[in-house]
C-alpha positions as CSV (number, residue, x, y, z in Angstrom):
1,X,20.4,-2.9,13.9
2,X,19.6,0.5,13.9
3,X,17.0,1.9,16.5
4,X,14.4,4.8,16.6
5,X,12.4,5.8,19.7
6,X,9.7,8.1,19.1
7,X,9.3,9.0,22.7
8,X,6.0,10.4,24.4
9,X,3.7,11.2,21.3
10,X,0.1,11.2,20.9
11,X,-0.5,7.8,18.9
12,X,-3.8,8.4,17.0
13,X,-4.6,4.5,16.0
14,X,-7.4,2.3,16.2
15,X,-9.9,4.7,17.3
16,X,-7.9,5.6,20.4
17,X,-5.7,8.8,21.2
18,X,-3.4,8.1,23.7
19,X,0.4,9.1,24.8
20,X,2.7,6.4,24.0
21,X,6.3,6.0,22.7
22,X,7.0,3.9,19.7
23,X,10.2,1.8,18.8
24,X,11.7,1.4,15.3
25,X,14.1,-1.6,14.8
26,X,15.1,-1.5,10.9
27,X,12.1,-1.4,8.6
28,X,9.3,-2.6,11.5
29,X,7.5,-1.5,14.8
30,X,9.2,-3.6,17.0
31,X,7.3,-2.1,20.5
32,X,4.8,0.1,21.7
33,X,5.1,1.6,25.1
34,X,2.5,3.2,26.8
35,X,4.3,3.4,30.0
36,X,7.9,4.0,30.5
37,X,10.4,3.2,28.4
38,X,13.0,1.2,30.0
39,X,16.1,3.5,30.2
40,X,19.1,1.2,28.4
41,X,16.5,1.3,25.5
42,X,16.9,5.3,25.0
43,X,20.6,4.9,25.6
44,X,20.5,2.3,23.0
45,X,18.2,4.5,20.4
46,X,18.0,7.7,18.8
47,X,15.3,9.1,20.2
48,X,13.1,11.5,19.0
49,X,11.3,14.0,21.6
50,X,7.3,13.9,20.2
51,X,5.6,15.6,23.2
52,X,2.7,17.2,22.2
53,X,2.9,15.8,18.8
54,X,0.2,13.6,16.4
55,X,2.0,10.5,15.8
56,X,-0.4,8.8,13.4
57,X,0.2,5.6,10.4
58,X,1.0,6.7,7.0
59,X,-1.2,7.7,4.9
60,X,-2.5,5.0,2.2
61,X,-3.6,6.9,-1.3
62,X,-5.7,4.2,-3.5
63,X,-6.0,6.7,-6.4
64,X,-3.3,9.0,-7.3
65,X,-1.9,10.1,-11.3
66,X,1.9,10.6,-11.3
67,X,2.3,10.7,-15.1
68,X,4.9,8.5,-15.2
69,X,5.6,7.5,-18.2
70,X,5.0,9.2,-20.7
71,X,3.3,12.6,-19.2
72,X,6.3,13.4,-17.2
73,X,6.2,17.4,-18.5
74,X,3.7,17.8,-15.6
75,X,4.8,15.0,-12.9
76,X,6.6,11.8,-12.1
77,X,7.1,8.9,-10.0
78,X,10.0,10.6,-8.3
79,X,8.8,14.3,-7.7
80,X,5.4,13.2,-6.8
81,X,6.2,10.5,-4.2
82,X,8.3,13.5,-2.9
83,X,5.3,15.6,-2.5
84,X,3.6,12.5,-1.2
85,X,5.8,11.6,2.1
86,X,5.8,15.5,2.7
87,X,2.0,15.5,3.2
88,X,2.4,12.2,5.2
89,X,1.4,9.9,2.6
90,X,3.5,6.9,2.8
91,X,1.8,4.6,-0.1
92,X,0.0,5.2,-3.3
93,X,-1.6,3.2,-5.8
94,X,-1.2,4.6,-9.3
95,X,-3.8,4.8,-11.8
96,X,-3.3,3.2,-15.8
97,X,-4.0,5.7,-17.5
98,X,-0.6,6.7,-18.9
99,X,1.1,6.8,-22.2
100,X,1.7,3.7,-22.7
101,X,-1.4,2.8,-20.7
102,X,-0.8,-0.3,-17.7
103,X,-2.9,-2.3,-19.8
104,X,-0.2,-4.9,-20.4
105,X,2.1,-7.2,-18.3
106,X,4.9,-5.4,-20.2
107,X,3.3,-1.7,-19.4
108,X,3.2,-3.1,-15.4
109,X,6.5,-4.6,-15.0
110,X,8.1,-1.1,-17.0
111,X,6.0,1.0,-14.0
112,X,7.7,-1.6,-10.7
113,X,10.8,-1.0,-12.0
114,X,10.4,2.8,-12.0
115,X,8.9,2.6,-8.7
116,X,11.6,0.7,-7.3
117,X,14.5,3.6,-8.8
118,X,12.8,6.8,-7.9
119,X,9.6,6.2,-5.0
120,X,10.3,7.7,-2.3
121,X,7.3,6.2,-0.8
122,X,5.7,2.8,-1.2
123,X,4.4,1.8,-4.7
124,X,2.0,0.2,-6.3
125,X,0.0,0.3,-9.6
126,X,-3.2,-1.0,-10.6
127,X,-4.3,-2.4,-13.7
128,X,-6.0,-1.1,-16.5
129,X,-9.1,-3.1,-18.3
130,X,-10.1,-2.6,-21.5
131,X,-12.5,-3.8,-24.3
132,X,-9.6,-6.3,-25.4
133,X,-7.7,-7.2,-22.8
134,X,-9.1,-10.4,-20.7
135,X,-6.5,-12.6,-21.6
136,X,-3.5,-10.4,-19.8
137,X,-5.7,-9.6,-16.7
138,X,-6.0,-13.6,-16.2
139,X,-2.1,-13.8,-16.3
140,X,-2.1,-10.8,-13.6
141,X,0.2,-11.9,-9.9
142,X,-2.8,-10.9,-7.6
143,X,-0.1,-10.1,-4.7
144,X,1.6,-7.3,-6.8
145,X,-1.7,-5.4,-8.1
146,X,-4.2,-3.7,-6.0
147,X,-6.5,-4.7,-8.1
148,X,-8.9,-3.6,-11.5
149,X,-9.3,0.2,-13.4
150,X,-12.2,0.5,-15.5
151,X,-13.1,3.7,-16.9
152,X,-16.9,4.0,-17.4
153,X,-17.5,7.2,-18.7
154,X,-15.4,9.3,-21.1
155,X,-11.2,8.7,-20.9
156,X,-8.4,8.7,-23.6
157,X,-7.7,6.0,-25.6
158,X,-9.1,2.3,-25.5
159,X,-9.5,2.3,-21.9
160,X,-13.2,3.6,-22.2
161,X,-14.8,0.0,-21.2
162,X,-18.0,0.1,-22.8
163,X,-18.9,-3.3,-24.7
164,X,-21.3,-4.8,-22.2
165,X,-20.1,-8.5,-22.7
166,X,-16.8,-7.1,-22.0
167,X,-18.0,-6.2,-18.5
168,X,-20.2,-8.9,-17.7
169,X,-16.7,-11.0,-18.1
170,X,-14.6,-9.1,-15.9
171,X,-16.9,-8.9,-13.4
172,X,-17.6,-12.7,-13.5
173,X,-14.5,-13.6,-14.6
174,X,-11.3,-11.5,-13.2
175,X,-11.7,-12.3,-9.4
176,X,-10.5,-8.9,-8.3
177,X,-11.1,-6.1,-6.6
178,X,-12.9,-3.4,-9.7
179,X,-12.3,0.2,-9.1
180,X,-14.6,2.4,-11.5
181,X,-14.6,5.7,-12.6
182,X,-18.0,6.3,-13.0
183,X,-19.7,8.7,-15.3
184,X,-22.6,7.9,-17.7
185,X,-21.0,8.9,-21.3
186,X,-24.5,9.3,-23.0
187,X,-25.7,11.8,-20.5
188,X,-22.5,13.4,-20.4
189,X,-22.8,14.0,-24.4
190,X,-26.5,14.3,-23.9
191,X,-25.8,17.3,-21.5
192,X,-22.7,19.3,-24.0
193,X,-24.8,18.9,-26.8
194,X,-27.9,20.7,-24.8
195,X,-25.3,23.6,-23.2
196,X,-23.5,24.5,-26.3
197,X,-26.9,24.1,-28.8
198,X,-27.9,26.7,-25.9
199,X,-25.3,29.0,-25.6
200,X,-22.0,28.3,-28.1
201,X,-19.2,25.4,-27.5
202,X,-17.1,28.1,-24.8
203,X,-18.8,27.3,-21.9
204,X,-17.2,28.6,-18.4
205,X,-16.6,26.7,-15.4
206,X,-19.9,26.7,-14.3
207,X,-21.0,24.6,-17.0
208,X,-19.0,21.6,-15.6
209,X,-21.1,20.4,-13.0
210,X,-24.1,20.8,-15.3
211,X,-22.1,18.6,-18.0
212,X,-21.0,16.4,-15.8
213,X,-24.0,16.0,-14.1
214,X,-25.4,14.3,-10.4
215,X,-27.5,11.8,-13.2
216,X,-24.1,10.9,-15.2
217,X,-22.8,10.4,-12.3
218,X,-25.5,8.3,-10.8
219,X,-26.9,6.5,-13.4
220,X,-23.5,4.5,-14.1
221,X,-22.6,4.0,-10.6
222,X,-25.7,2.5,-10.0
223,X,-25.5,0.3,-13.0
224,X,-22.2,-0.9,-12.0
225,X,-23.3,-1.8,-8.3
226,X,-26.5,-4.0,-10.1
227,X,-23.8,-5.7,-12.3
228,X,-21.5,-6.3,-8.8
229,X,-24.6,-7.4,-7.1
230,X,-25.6,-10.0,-9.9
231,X,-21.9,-11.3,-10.5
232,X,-20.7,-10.9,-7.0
233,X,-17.8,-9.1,-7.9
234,X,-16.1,-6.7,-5.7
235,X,-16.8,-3.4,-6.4
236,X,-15.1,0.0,-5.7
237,X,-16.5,3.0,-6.6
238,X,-13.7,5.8,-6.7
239,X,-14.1,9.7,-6.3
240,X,-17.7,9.2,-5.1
241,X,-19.5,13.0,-5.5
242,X,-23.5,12.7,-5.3
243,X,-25.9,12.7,-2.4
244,X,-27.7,10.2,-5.3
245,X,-24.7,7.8,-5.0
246,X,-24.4,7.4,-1.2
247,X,-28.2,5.7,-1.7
248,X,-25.4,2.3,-3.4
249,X,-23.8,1.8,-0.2
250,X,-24.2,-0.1,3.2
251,X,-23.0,2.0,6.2
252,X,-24.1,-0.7,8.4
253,X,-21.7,-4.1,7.2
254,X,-18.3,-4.1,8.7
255,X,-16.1,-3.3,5.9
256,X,-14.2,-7.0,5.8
257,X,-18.3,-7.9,4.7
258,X,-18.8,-5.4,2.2
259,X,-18.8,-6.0,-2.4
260,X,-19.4,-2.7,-2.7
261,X,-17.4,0.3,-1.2
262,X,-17.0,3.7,-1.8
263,X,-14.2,6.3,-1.9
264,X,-14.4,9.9,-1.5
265,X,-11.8,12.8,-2.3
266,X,-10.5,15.6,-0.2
267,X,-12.0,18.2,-2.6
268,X,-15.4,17.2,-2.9
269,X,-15.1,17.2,0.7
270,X,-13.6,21.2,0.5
271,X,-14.9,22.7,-2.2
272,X,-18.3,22.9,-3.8
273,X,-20.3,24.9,-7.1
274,X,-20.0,28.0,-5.3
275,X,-16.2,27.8,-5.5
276,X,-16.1,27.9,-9.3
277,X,-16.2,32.0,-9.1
278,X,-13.2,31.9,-7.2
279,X,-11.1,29.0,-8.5
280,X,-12.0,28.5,-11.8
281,X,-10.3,26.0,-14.0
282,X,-8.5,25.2,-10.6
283,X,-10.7,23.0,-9.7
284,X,-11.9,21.2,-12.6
285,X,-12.2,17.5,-11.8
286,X,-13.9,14.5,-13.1
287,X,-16.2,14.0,-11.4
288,X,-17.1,17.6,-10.8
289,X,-17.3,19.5,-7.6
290,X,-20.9,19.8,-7.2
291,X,-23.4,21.7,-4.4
292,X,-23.0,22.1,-0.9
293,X,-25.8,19.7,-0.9
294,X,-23.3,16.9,-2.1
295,X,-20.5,17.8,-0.1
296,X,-22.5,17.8,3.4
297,X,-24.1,14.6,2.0
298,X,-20.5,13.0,1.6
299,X,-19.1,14.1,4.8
300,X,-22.4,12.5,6.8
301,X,-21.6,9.6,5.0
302,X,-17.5,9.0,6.3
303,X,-18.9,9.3,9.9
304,X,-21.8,7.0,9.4
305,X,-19.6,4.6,7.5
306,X,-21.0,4.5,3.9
307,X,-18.0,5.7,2.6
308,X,-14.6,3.7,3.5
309,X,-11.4,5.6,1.9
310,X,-10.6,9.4,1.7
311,X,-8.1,9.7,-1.1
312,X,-6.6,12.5,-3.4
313,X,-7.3,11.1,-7.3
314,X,-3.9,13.3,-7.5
315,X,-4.0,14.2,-11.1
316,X,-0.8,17.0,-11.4
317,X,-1.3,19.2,-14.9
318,X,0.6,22.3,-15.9
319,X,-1.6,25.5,-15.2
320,X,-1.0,26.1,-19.4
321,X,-3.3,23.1,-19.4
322,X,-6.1,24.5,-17.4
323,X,-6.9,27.3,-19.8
324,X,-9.9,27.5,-21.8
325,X,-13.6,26.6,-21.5
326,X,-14.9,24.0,-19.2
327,X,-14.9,21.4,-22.7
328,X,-11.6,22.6,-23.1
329,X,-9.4,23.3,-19.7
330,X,-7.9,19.8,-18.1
331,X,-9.4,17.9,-15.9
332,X,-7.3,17.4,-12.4
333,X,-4.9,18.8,-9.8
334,X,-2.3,18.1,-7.5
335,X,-3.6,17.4,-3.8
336,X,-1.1,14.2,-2.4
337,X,1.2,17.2,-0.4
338,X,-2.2,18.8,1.6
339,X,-4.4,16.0,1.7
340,X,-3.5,15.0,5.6
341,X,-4.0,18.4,6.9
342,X,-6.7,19.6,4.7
343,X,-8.5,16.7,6.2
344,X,-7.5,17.5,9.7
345,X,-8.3,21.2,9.0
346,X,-11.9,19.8,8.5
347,X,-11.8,17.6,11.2
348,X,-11.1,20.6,13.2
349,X,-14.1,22.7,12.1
350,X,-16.3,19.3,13.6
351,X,-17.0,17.5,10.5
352,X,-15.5,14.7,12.0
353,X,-13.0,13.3,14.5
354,X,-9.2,13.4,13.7
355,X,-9.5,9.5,14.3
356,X,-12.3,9.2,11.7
357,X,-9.4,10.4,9.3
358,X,-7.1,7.8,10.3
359,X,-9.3,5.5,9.7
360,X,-10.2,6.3,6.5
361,X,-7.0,7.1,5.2
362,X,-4.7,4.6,6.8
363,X,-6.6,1.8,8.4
364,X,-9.9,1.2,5.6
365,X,-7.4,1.3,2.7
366,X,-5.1,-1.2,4.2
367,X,-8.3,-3.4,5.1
368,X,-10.3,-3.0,1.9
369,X,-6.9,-3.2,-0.6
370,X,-6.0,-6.9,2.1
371,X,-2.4,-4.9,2.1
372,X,0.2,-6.8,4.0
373,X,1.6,-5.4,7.8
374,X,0.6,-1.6,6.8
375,X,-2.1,0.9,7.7
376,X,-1.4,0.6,11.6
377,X,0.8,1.0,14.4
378,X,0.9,-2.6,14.9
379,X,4.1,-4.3,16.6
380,X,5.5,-6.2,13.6
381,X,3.6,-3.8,10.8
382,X,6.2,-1.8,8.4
383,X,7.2,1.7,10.4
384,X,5.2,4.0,8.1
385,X,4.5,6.4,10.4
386,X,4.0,10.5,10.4
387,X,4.6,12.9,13.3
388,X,2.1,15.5,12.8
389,X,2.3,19.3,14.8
390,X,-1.2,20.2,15.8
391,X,-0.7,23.7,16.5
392,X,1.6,25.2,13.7
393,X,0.3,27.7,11.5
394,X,1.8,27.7,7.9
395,X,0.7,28.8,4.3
396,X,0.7,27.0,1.2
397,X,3.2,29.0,-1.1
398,X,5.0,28.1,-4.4
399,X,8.1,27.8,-2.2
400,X,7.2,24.7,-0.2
401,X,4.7,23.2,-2.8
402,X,6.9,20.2,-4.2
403,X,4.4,19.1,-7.1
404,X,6.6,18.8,-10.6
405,X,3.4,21.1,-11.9
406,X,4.2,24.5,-9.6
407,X,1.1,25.2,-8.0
408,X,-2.2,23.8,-5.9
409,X,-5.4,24.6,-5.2
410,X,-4.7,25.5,-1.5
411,X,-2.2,28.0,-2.7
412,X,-2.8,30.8,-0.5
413,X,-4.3,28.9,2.2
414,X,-3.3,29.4,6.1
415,X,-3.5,25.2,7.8
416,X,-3.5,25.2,11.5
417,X,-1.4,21.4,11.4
418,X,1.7,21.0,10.1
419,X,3.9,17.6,8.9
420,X,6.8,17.5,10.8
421,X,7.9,14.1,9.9
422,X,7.7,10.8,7.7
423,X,8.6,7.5,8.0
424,X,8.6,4.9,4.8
425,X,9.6,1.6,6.2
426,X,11.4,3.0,9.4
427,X,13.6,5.9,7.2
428,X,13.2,9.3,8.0
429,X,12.1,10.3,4.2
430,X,10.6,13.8,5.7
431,X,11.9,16.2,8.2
432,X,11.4,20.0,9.1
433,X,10.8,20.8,5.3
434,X,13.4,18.9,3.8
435,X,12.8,15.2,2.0
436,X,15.3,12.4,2.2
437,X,16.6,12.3,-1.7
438,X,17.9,8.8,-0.8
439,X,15.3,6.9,0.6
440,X,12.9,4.5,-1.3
441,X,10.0,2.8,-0.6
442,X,9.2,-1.2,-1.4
443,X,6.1,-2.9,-3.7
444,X,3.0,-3.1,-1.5
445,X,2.0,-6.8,-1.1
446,X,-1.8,-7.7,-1.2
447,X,-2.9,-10.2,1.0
448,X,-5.2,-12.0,-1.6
């Protein structure tokens, strides 16, 4: 039985920061010490010296796209979970829409078994709905899914769910968890046929947010939460970016008592309009980065609860890809490497506490998702832990970033925290730079 002790760290868990030693027995916390260790243990262990270190649970990413299959030119399960455990994310749960799209049991079982060849870190997939589709979402294993993708507002495809029957049955009907992307497609046409009858169809970045406006975004998420309310669906309400949209959720519930929650992602929390003149096409995302307005709006809301999750909605494309006019240029960038210390880098600045991100990116997605023995540094729980320096300047550079893509939007950038090390089920998968090309991580199991 092979042992770890993590000796002397600063465990940031469960709203507490405190100096405690942590032991690893196999894949599993097996004790938490908060006093002394006893002394035939560290004989008995390897032991790792954490003094002065962040030892804090995996990260948990409800919302990443690793291309896989089918768009592998710009990322994959394997290069992408490797980016993943080196920014201290030790679970993700992949989005459908890939080529073929997880819209079948077929599509689903094809993306476990990749999982289980290449992950590095712990897997999982959610499904994809569609106009057509009710009769394989009622065959769907409830402990092996995270839950529902619906695509409200434009996507490629069939996956564009817009027959209102359609929903009305999979809200009544599926009995899981619905994750949206919500954008109103008539306002978003409304909007590019006003802009380019204006001023031609190539439209620069700064058209994006206009296109893709606070009302798209507002008007659908707001219909969706009145259909969750009448059906009593659960509802989750991914990449939330509008003041507007903070008005759908309840701040005051416990989250265990909540139908509706909401997720936010680390760049509507970093960047805003103003950093179109800068980035550019770099940080086109649907939904779009909108005002400083939003973004203060969104970080009030993680610290007075009406948002849950912080995730990435990792979406890798080649920098080719990002060329052209806002209609044009791709939508999406890599973020699963920075996401931990970007958020700590604005925890730092005050916009919240360093245990407010735990929370809302370890312990909320374990609780809202019902995912078994993860999310925590629980005795029992799977050792998915990271080890986090909180003094140890380093610059993003295309010679640590490990996306398949090349590049990031925090190229350039100086953080103040660095990840020293991962653990995925009690391996070492990340150390001083380096990734563990041989570990892999298991299938997340949903406590339904």
């Amino acid at each position: 039985m092979k042992k770890i002790l993590i000796k002397e760290a600063t465990l940031i868990n469960e709203g507490r920061t405190y100096v405690a030693s942590v032991l690893i027995e196999n894949d599993k916390i097996a004790a938490i010490y908060e006093g002394a260790v006893p002394s035939q243990l560290e004989a008995d262990a390897e032991v790792i010296d954490a003094r002065g270190q962040w030892l804090m649970p995996g990260v948990i990413d409800d919302q990443v796209h690793f291309r896989d299959p089918g768009l592998t030119h710009k990322g994959d399960i394997a290069t992408e979970s490797r980016a993943a455990v080196a920014g201290g994310v030790t679970t993700f749960m992949d989005m459908p829409n890939t080529n073929p799209q997880t819209t079948t049991l077929e599509a689903l079982d094809a993306k476990f078994k990749r999982g289980a060849e290449a992950s590095v870190a712990n897997y999982s997939f959610f499904f994809g709905g569609t106009n057509d589709n009710m009769n394989e979402i009622k065959k769907l294993d409830r402990s092996r899914v995270p839950g529902l993708k619906l695509f409200l507002g434009s996507s490629t495809g069939n996956m564009l769910v817009n027959n209102s029957h359609t929903l009305e049955d999979i809200f009544t009907e599926s009995g899981m968890l619905i994750a949206i992307h919500a954008e109103k497609e008539e306002v978003i046409k409304r909007n590019i046929a006003h802009y380019t009858g204006l001023y031609g169809e190539d439209l620069d970045i700064s058209y994006h947010a206009k296109i893709r406006s606070n009302e798209a975004c507002y008007t659908c998420s707001a219909e969706a939460a009145a259909l969750a309310d009448r059906t009593g669906a659960r509802l989750h309400i991914l990449h939330l970016s509008t003041a507007e949209e903070l008005s759908l959720l309840d701040g005051k519930k416990p989250l265990k008592d909540k139908k509706i929650t909401g997720e936010v992602c680390v760049h509507h929390l970093w960047f805003t309009d103003q950093d179109y003149a800068t980035y550019g096409n770099r940080i086109k995302w649907n939904p779009a980065i909108k005002s400083v307005a939003d973004r203060d709006a969104l970080i009030a809301a993680i610290n007075d609860n009406r948002l849950d999750i912080v995730a990435t909605d990792h979406a890798p494309h080649l920098l080719s890809e990002k060329e052209g006019s806002c209609l044009k240029a791709a939508s999406g960038g890599p973020l699963i490497q920075h996401s931990l210390v970007a958020m700590l880098e604005l925890a730092q600045k005050g916009n919240f506490t360093v245990e407010k991100v735990v929370e809302k990116m370890a312990h909320h997605p374990a609780e809202l998702f019902r995912i078994d023995k993860r999310g925590y540094i629980r005795t029992g729980y799977y050792a998915d832990l990271v080890l986090v320096d909180p003094a140890s300047t380093w610059t993003v550079s295309k010679a640590n970033i490990l996306y398949k893509c090349g590049w990031a939007p925090f190229e350039g950038f100086n953080f103040s925290h660095r990840i020293d090390k991962t653990f995925v089920n009690g391996k070492l998968a990340y150390s001083n730079g380096k990734v563990d090309e041989t570990v892999r991580g298991m299938e997340v199991v949903y406590c339904q």
